[in-house]
N, C-alpha and C positions, 0 to 999 in steps of 0.2 A: 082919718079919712075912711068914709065907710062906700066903697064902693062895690056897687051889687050889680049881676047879671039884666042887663039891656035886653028883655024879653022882646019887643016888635023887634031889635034889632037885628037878633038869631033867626025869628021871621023869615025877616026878608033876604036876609042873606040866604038859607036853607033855600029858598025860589030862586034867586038869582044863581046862586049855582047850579041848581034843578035846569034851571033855564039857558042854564051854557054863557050866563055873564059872569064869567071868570075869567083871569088873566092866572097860565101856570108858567110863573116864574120861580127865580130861586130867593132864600132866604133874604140875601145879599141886596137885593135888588126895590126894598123895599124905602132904602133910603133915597135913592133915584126917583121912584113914583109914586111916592107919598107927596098928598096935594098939599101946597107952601100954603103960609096963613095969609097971601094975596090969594089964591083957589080958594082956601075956605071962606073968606070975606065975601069972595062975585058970589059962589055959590049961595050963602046967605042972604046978597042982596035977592035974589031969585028964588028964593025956598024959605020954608018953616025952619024953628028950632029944632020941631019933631021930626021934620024933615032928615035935618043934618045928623037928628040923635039917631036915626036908622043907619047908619054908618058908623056905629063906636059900639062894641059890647060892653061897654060896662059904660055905669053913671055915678056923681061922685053926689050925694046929698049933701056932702060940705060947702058945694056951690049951687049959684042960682040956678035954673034949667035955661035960662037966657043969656048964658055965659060959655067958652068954649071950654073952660076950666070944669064941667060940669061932665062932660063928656071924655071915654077913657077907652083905648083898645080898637083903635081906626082899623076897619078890614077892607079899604077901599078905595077909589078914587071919585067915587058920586055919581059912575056910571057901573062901574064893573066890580066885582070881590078879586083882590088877589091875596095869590098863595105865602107870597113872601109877606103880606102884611098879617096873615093867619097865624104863619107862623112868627112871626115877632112878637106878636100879642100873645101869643100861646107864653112863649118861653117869658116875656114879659111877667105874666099876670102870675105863673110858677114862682117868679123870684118872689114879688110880694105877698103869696100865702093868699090868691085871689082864685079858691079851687076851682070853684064852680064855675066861674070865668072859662081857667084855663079847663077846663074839662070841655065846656062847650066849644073851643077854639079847636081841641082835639078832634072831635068828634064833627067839626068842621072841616078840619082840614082832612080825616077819612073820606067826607065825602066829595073833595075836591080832588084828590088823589086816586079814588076808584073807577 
């Protein structure tokens, strides 16, 4: 699996929390409002690939870009960044030796926390 840092994705996240679309919750919390794959389905009927690839920091080149298998490290709900999903991906991409991932997740979540 070679999956690399989702550059537009850091993007827009960086504006979104710039912009006060953040949700600060806790870690825990991310299992609750992480959007079900009925969410990411509507969402897709109504959006781009590249769309929905702006909500995932990492991308998997093992899969198609028009597959949800393609996309890796959800920081979001399609409207707002949250914290707890910052940090799941953070500690996530850590397990798997995904640094530079989790570095940008870090240094995401500094600027959601300041």
């Amino acid at each position: 699996m070679t999956v690399k840092l989702n550059q537009p994705a850091l993007r827009q996240a960086k504006k979104l929390v710039s912009d006060g679309k953040v949700v600060s919750d806790e870690r825990d919390d991310w299992s609750e409002h992480a959007p079900s794959a009925d969410d990411e389905n509507r969402y897709l009927d109504n959006h781009s690939w590249t769309e929905y690839s702006h909500w995932h920091l990492g991308v998997d080149d093992e899969h198609p870009k028009d597959t949800k298998g393609h996309y890796k490290f959800p920081i979001g709900d399609f409207t707002k960044v949250h914290r707890c999903a910052v940090i799941s991906a953070e500690s996530r991409a850590g397990q798997f030796d995904h640094d530079e991932i989790r570095d940008a997740l870090k240094k995401l979540l500094d600027k959601i926390d300041a």
